[in-house]
C-alpha positions as CSV (number, residue, x, y, z in Angstrom):
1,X,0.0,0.0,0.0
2,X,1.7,3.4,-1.2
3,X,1.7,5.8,2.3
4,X,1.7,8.9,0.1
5,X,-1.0,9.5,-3.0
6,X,-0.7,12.6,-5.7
7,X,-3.1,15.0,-4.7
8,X,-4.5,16.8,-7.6
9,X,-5.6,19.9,-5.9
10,X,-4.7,22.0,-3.1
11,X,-6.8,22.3,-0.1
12,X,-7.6,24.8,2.1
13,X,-6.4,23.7,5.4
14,X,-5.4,20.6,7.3
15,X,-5.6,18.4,9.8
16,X,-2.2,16.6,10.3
17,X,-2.3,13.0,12.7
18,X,0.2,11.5,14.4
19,X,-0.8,7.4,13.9
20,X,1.1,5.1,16.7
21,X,-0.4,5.9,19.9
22,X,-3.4,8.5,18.7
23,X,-4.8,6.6,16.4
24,X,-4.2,3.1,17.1
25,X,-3.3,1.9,20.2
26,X,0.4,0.6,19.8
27,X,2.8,2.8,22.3
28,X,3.2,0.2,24.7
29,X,3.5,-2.4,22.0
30,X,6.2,-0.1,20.5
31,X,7.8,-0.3,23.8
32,X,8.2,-3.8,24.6
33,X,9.9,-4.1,20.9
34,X,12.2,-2.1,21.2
35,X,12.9,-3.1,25.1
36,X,13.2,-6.6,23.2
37,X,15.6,-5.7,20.8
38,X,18.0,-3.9,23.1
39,X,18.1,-6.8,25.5
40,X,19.0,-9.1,22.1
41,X,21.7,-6.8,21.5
42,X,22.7,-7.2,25.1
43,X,21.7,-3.5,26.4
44,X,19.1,-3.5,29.9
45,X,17.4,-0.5,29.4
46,X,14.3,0.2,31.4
47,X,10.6,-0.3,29.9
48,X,9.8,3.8,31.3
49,X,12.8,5.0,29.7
50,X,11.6,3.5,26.6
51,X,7.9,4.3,26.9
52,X,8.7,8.2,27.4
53,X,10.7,8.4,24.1
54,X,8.4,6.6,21.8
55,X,7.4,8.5,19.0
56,X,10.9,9.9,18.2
57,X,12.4,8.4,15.0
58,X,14.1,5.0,16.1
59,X,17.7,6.6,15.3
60,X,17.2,9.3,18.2
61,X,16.2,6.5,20.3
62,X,19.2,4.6,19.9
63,X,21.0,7.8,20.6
64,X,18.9,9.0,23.9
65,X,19.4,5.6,25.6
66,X,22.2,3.8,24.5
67,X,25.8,4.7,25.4
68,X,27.8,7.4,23.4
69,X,31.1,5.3,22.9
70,X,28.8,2.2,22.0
71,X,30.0,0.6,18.2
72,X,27.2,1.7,16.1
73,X,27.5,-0.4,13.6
74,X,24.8,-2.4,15.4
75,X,22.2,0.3,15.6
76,X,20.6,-1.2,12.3
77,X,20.3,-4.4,13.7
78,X,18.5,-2.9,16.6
79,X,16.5,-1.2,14.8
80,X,15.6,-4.1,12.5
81,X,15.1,-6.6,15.5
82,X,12.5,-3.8,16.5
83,X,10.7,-4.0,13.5
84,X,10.2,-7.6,13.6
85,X,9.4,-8.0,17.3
86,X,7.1,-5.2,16.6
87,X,5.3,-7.2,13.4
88,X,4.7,-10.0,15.5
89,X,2.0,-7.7,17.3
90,X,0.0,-6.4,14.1
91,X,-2.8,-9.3,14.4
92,X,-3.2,-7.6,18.2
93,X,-3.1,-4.0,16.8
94,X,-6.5,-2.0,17.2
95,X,-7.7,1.4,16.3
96,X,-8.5,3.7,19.0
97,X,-12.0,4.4,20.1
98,X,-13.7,7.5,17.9
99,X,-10.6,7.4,15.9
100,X,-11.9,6.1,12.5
101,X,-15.1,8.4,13.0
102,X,-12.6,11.5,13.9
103,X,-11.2,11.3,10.5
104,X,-14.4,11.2,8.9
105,X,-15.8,14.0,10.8
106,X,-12.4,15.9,9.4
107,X,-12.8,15.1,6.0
108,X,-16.5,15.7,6.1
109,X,-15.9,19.2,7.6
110,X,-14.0,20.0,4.1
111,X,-10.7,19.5,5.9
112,X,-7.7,17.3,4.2
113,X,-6.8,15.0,6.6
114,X,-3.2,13.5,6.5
115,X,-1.3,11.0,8.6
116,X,2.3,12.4,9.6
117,X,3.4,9.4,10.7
118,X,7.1,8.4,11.5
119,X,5.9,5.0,11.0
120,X,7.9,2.8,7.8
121,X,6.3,2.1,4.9
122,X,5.8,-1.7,6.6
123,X,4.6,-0.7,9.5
124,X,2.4,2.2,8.6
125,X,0.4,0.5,5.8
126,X,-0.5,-2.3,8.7
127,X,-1.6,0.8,10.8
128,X,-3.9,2.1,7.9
129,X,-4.9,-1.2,8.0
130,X,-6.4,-1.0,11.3
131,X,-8.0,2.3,11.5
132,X,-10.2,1.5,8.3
133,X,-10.7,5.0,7.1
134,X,-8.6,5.2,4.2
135,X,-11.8,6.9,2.2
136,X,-11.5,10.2,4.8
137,X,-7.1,10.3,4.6
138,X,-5.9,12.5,1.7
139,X,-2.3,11.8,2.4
140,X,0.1,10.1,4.1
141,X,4.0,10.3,5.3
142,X,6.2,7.1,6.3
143,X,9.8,7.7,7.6
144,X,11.1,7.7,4.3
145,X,9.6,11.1,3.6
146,X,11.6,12.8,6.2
147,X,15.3,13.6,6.4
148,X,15.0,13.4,10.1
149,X,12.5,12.3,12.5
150,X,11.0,13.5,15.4
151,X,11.1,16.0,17.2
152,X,12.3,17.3,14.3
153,X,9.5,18.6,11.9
154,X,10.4,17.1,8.6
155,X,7.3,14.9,8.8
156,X,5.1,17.4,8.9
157,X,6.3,19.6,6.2
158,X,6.0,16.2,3.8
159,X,2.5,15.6,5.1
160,X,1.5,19.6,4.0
161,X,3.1,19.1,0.7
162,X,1.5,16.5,0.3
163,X,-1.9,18.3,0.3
164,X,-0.7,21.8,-0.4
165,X,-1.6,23.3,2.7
166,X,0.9,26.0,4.3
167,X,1.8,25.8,8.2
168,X,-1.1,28.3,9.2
169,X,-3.8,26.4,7.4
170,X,-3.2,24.0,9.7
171,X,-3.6,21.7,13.7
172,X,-1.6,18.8,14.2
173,X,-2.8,15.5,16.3
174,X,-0.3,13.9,18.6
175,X,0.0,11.8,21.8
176,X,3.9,12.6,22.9
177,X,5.7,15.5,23.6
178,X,8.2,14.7,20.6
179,X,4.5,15.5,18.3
180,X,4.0,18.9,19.9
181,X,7.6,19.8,19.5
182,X,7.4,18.9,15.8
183,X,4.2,21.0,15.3
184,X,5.8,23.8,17.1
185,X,8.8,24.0,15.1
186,X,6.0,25.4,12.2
187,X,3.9,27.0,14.6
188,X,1.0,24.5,13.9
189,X,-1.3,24.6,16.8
190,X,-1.2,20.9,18.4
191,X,-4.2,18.6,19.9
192,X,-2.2,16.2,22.4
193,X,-4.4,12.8,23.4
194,X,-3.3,11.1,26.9
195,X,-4.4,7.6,25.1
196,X,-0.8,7.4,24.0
197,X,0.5,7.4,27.6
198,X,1.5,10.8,27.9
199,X,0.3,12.8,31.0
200,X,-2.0,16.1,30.2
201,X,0.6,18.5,32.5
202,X,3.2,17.0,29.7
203,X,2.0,17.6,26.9
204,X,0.5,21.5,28.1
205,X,4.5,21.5,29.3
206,X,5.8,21.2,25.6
207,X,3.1,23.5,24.2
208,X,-0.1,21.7,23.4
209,X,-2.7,23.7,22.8
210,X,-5.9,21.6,23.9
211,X,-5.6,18.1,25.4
212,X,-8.5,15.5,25.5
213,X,-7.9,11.8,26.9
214,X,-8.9,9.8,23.4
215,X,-10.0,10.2,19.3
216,X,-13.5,10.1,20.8
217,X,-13.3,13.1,23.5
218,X,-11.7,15.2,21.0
219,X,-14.4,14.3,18.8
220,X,-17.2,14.9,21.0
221,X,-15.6,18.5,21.4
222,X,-15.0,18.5,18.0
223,X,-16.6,21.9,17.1
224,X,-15.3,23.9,19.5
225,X,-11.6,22.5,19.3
226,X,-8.6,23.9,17.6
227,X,-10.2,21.9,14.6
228,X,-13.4,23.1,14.8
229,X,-12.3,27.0,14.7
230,X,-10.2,25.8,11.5
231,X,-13.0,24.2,9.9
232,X,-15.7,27.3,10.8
233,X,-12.7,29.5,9.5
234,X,-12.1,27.9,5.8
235,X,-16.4,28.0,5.7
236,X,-16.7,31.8,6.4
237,X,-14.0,32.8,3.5
């Protein structure tokens, strides 16, 4: 499954979501795979070391946890024992409640909704997969669209290209602080969901602008969200 289609117009404005952790429910299952492949590469690191960096591209989380003088020639392996540990899981993977609905309430709005997900190609079709809304998603970015990965916002600007919306047309989705630093890099105003794992006081901390619990609170407050303004905005010009 291609994670990035041709658009053949530009849209108004956008609504830009984070996938692992806001959409489907696969932090801690991110977690475990990659405590996994560190302990097969013979490094202990602890699970709530892991969980807090998850959502950062897997080369900053080689870098954050793992020592400085370590031979990095086996960072790949790492990273590729991850992504199989984490494969084993995608029977188990499941969308978040209200998340397939959220898109569709997004796209229904007149908003282009786009994934800007650090996810690989793998990984991310699998997710799409799950949430079942592919009808409501005009775009979507994979880690190969990005130089670097979060918290760095190269994601992002792929995902607006890739419907041809500019920074201000826009609110960003995420459930970790590594999201809301990405959005804030562009001055995108960011939604954070808890579902992810990530307290409320943490993600106001790195700059989030609203914060509900799941897909489904945010949806039930929909209208008068960060989206909803966007949404009332593009209908009034």
């Amino acid at each position: 499954m291609p994670t990035s289609e041709p658009v053949a117009v530009q849209h108004r404005a956008a609504v830009l979501f984070d996938v692992d952790g806001t959409l489907v429910d696969s932090s801690y299952i991110h977690t475990l795979a990659w405590w996994q492949a560190f302990r097969q590469a013979g490094h202990d690191v602890p699970m709530a070391s892991i969980h807090r960096l998850v959502g950062m591209g897997g080369d900053k989380i080689l870098d954050r946890l793992l020592p400085g003088d370590r031979d990095t020639a086996a960072d790949d392996t790492i990273m590729i024992s991850h992504a199989a540990v984490f494969s084993t899981f995608w029977p188990s993977l499941r969308r978040l409640d209200g998340a397939r609905e959220l898109l569709a309430q997004c796209f229904d709005s007149g908003l282009a909704v786009a994934l800007a997900s650090s996810a690989r190609d793998r990984d991310l079709g699998m997710l799409r997969t799950t949430i079942g809304a592919d009808a409501y998603i005009h775009a979507a970015t994979s880690s190969a669209d990005a130089k670097e990965s979060k918290p760095s916002p190269d994601i992002l600007v792929a995902a607006l290209k890739a419907v041809g919306v500019p920074a201000g047309n826009a609110v960003y989705v995420g459930d970790s602080v590594w999201d809301i630093y990405a959005a804030g890099a562009l001055d995108i105003p960011a939604i954070g969901l808890t579902c992810g794992g990530t307290s409320e006081a943490e993600l106001r901390d790195a700059g989030a602008a609203e914060v509900y619990e799941s897909p489904r609170a945010l949806l039930n407050s929909l209208g008068g969200s960060a989206i909803g303004r966007l949404a009332a905005r593009v209908r009034s010009n």
